[in-house]
N, CA, C and O atoms as a printed pandas DataFrame, in Angstrom:
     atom_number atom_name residue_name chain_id  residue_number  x_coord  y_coord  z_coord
0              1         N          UNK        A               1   30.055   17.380    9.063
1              2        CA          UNK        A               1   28.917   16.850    9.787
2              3         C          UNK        A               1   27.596   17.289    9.136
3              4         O          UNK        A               1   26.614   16.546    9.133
4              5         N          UNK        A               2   27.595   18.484    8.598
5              6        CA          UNK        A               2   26.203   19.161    8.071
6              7         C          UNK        A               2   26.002   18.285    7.040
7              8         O          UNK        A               2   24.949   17.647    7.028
8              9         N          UNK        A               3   27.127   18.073    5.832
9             10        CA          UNK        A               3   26.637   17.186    4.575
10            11         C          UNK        A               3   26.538   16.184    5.240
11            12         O          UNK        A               3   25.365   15.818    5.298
12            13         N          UNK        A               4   27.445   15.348    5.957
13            14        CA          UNK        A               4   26.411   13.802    6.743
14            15         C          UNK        A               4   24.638   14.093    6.976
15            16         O          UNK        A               4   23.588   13.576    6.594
16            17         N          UNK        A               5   25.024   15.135    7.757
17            18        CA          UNK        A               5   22.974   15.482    7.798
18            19         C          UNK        A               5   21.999   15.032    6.873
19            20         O          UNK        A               5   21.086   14.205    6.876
20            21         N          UNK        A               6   22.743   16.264    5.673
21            22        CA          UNK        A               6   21.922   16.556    4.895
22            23         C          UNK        A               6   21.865   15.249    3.856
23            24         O          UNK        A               6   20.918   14.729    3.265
24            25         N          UNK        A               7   23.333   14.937    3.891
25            26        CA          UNK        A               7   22.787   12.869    3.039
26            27         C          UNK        A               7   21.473   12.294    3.699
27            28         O          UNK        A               7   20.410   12.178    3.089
28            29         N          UNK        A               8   21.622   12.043    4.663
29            30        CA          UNK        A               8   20.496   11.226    5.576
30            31         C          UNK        A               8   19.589   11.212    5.657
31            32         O          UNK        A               8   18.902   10.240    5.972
32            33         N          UNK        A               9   18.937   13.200    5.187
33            34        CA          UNK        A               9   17.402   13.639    5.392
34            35         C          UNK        A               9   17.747   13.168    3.650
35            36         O          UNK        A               9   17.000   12.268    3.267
36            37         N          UNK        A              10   18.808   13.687    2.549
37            38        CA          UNK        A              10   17.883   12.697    1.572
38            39         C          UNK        A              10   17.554   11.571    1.407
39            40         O          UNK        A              10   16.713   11.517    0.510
40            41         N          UNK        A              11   17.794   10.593    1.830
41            42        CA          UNK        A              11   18.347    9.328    2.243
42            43         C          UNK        A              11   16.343    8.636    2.206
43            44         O          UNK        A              11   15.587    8.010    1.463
44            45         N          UNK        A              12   16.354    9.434    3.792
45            46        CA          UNK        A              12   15.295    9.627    4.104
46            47         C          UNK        A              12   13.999    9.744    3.419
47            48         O          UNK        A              12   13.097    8.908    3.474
48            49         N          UNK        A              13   13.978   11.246    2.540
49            50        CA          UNK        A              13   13.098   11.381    2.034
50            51         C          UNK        A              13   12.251    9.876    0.723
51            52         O          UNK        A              13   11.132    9.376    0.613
52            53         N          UNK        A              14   13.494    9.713    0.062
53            54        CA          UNK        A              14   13.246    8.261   -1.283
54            55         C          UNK        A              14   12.720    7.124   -0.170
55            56         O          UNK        A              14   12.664    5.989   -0.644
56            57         N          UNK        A              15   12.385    7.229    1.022
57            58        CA          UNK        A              15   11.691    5.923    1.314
58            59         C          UNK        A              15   10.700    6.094    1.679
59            60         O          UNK        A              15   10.399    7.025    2.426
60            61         N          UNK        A              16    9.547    4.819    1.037
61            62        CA          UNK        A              16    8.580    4.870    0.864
62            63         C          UNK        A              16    7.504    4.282    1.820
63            64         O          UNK        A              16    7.413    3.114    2.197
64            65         N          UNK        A              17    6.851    5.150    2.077
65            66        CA          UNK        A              17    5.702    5.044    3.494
66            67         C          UNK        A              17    4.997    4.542    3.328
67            68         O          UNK        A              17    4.639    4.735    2.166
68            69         N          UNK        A              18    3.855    3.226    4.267
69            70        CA          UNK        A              18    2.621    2.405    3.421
70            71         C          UNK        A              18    1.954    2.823    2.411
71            72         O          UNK        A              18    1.864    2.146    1.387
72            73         N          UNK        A              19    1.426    3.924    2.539
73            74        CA          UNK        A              19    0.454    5.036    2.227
74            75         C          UNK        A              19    1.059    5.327    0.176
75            76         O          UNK        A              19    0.472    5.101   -0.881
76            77         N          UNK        A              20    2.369    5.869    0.478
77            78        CA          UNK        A              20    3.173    5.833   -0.541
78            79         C          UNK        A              20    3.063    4.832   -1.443
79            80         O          UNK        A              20    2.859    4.887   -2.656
80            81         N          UNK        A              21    3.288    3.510   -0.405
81            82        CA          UNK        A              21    3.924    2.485   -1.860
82            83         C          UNK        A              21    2.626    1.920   -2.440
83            84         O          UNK        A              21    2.672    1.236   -3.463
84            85         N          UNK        A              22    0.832    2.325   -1.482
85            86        CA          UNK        A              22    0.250    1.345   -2.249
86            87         C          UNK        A              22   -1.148    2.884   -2.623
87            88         O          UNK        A              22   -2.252    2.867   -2.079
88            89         N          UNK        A              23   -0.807    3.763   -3.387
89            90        CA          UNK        A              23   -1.988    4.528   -3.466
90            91         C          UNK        A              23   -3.402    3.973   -3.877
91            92         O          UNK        A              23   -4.511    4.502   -3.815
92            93         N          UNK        A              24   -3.138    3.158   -4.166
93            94        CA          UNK        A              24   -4.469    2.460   -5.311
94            95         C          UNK        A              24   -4.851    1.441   -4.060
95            96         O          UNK        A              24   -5.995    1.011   -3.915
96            97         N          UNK        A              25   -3.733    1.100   -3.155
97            98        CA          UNK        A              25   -4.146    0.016   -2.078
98            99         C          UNK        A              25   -4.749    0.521   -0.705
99           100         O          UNK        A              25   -5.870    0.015   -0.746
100          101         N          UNK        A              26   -4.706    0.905   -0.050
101          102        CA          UNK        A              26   -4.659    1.194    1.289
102          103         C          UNK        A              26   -6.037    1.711    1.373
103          104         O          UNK        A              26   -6.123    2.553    0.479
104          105         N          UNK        A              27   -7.336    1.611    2.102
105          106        CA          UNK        A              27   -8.307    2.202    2.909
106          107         C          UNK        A              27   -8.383    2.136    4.405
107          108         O          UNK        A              27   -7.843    1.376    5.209
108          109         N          UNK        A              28   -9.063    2.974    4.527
109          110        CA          UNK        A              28   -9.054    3.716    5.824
110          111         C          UNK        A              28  -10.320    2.705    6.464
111          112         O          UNK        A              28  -10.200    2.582    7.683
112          113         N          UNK        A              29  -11.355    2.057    5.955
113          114        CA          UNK        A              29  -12.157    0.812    6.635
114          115         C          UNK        A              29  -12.467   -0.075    5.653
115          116         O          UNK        A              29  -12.591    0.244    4.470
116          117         N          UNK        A              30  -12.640   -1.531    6.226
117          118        CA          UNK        A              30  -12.604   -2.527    5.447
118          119         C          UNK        A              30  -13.774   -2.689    4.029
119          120         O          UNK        A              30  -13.873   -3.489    3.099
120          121         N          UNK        A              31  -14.488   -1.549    4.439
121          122        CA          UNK        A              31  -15.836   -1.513    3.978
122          123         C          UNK        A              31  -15.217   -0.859    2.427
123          124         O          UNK        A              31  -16.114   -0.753    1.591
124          125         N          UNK        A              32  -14.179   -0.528    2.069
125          126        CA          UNK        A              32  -14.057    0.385    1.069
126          127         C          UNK        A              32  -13.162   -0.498    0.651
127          128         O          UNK        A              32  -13.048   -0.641   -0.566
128          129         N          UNK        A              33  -12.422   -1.200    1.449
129          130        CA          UNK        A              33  -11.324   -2.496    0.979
130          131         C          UNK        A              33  -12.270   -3.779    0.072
131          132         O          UNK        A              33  -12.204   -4.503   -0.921
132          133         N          UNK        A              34  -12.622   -3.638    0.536
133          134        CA          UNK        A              34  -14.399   -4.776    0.133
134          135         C          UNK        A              34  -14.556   -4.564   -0.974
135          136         O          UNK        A              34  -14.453   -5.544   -1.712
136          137         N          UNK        A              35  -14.843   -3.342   -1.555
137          138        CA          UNK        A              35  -15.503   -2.865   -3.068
138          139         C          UNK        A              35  -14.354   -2.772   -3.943
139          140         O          UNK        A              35  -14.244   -3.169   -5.103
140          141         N          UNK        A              36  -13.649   -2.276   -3.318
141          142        CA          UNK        A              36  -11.828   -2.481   -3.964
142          143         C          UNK        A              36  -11.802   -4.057   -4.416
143          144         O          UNK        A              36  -11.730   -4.484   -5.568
144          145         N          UNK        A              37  -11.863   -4.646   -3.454
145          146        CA          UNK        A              37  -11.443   -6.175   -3.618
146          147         C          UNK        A              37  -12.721   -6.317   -5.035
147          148         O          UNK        A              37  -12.452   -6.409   -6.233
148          149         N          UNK        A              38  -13.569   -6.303   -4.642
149          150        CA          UNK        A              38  -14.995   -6.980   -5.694
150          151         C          UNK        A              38  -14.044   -6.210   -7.078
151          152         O          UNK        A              38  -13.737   -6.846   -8.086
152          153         N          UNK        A              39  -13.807   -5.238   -6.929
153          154        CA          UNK        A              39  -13.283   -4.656   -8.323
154          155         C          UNK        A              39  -12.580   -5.443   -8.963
155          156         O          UNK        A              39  -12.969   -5.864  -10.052
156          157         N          UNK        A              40  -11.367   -5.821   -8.418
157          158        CA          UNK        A              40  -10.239   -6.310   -8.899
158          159         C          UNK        A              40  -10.472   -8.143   -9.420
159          160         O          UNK        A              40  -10.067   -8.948  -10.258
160          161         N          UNK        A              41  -11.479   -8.028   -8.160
161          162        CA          UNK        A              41  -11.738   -9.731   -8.688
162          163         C          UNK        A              41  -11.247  -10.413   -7.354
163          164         O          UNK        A              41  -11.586  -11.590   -7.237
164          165         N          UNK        A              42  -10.635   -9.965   -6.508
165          166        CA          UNK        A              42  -10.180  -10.774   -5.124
166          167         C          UNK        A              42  -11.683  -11.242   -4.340
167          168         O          UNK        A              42  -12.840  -10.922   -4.613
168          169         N          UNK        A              43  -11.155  -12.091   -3.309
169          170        CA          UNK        A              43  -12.384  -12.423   -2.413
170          171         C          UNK        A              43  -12.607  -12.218   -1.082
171          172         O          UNK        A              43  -13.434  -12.871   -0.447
172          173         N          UNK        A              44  -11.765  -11.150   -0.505
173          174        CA          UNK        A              44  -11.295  -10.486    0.898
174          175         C          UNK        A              44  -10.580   -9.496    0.577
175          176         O          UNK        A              44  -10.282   -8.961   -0.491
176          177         N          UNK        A              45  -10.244   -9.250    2.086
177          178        CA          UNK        A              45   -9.173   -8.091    2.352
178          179         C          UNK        A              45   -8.352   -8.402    3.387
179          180         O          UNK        A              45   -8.907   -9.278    4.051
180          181         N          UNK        A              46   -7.206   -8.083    3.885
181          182        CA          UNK        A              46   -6.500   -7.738    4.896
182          183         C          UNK        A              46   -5.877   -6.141    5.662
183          184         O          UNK        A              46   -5.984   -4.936    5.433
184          185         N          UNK        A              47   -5.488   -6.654    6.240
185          186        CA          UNK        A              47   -4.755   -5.421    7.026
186          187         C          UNK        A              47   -3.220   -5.205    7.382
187          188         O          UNK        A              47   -2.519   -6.065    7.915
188          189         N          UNK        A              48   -2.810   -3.971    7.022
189          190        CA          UNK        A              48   -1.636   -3.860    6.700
190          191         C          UNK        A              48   -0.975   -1.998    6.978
191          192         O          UNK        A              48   -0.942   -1.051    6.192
192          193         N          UNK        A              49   -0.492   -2.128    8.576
193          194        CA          UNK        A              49    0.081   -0.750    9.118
194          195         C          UNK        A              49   -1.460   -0.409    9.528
195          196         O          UNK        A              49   -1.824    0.649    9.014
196          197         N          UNK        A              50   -2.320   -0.960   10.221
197          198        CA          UNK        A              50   -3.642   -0.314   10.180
198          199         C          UNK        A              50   -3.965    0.161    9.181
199          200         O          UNK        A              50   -3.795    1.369    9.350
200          201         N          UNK        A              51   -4.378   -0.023    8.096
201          202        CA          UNK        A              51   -4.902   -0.224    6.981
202          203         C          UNK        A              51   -5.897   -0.886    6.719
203          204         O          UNK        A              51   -6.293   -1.559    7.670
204          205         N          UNK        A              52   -6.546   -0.980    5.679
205          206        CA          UNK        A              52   -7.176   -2.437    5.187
206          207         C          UNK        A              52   -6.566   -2.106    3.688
207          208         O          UNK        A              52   -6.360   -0.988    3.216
208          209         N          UNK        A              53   -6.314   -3.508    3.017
209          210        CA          UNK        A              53   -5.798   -3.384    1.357
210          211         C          UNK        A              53   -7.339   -4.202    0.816
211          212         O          UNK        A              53   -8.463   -4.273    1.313
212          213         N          UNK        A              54   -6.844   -4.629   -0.177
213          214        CA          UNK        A              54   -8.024   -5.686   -1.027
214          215         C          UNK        A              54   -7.056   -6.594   -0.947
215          216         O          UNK        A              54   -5.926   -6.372   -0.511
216          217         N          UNK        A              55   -7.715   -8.266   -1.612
217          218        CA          UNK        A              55   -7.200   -9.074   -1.518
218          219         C          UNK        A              55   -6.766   -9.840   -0.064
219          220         O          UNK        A              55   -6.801   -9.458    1.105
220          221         N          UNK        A              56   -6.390  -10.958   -0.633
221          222        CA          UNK        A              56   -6.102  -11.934    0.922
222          223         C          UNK        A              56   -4.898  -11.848    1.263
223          224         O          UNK        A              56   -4.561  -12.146    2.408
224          225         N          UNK        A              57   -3.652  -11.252   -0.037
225          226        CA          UNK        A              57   -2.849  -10.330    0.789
226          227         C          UNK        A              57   -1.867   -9.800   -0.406
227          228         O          UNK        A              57   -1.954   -9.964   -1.623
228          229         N          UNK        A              58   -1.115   -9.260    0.209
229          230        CA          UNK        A              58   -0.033   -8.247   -0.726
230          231         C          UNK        A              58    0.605   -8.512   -2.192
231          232         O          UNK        A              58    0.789   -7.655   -3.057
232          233         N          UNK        A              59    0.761   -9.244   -2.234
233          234        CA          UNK        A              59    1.029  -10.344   -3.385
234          235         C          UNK        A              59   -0.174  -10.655   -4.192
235          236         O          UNK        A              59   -0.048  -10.681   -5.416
236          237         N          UNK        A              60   -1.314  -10.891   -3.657
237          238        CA          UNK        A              60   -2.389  -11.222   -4.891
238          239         C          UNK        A              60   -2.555  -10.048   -5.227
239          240         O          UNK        A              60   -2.176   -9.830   -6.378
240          241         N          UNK        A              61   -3.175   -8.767   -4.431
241          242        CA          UNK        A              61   -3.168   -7.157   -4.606
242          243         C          UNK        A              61   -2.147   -6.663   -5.749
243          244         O          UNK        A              61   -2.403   -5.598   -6.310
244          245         N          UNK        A              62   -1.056   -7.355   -6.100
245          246        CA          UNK        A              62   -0.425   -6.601   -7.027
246          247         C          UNK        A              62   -0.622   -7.651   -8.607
247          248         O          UNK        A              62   -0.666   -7.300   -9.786
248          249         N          UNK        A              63   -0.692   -8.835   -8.050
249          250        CA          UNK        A              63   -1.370   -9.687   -8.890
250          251         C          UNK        A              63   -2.025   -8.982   -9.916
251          252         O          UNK        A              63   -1.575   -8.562  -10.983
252          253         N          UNK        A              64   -3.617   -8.887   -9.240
253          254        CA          UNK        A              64   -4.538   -7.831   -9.622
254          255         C          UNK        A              64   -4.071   -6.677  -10.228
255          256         O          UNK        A              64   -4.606   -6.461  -11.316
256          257         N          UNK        A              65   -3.362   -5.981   -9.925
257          258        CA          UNK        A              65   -3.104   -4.542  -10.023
258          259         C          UNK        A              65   -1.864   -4.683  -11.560
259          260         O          UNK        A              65   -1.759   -3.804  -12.415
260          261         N          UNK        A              66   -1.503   -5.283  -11.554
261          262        CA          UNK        A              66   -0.913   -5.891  -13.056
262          263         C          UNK        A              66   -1.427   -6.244  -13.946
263          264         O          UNK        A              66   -1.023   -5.948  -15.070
264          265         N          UNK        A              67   -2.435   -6.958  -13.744
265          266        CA          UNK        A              67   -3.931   -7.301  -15.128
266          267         C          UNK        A              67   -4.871   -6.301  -15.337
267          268         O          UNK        A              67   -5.860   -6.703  -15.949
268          269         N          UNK        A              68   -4.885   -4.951  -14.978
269          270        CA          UNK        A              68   -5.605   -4.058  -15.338
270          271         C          UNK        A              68   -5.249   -3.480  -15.950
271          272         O          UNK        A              68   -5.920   -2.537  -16.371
C-alpha cells in the first residue's frame, strides 16, 4: 500500500499546474497581459484559471511564443 502511495504522489508531482505550463504566459492583471500581447504582436488577451495570458487565446500565445 505505501509504494501505491508513494507511485501516486510521484505521479502527482510531473503534472503540470497553469502557472507551470505557461511561465512566459500567465499575469496576474490584464494590464500586464496587454504589454505581453503588444510584445508578441497579438491584439488582446484572455483569461485562463483566473489568469490573464496574451493573445485571443492559447493557441495563438504559443503561435507567438515559437517565432521568437
Amino acid at each position: 500500500m505505501r509504494t501505491l502511495i508513494a507511485l501516486l504522489l510521484l505521479a502527482l508531482v510531473g503534472v503540470p499546474v497553469p502557472s507551470q505550463a505557461h511561465p512566459r504566459g500567465l499575469y496576474d492583471t490584464q494590464r500586464k497581459a496587454e504589454q505581453r500581447a503588444r510584445e508578441l504582436g497579438c491584439a488582446s488577451t484572455h483569461r485562463n484559471s483566473g489568469k490573464w495570458m496574451p493573445c485571443s487565446s492559447e493557441a495563438e500565445l504559443h503561435r507567438h511564443l515559437r517565432h521568437q
